[in-house]
N, C-alpha and C positions, 0 to 999 in steps of 0.2 A: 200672208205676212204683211205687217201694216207698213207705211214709211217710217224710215229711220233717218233720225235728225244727230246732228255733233254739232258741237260749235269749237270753233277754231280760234286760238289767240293769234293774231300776228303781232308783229312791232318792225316799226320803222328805224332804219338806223344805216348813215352813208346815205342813203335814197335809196338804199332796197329793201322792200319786206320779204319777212320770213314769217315762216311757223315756228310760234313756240311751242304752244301746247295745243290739246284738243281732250274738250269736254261733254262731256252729257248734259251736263246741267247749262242750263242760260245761264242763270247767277253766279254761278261761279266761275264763268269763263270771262264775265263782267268784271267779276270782283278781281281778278286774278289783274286782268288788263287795266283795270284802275291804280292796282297798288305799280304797276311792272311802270306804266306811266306817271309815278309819283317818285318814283328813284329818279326818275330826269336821266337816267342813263340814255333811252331812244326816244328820235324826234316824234314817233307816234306810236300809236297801238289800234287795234282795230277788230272787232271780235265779227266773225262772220258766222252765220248759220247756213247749215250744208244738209238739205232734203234729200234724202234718195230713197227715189221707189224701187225695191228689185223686180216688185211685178212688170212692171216698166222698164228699166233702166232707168228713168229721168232724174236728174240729178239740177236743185234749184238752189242755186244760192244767194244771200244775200248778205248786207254790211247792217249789223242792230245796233254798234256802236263802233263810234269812232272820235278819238280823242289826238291834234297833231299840233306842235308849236308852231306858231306861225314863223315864216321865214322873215327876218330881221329886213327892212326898210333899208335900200343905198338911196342916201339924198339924189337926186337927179338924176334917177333910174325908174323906168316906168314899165 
């Protein structure tokens, strides 16, 4: 059995991520998080890819994209 990949959307929203959704496809867990991040509803999104080997157990993940509003400027705060 070969490794099996998913990719995961999250979104930022409060300051906690969640899972929204999870895909097979790269593109479309991209596309998905592009448009989730164009409502402006949450302050980020972030699509992550999740490797698991069962021969193994090992499970590798990483962030392929990640899209977050930057936190607004207080004058004379550093």
């Amino acid at each position: 059995m070969s490794t099996q990949t998913l990719f995961e959307v999250h979104t930022l929203k409060g300051g906690q991520w969640q899972v929204d959704s999870t895909y097979q496809q790269r593109d479309e867990a991209i596309e998905v998080a592009r448009g989730l991040f164009g409502e402006k509803v949450f302050q980020g999104v972030k699509v992550i890819q999740d490797k698991y080997d069962p021969r193994t157990g090992d499970n590798r993940e990483s962030v392929i994209y990640t899209r977050v509003t930057p936190e607004p400027e207080i004058p004379g705060v550093r």
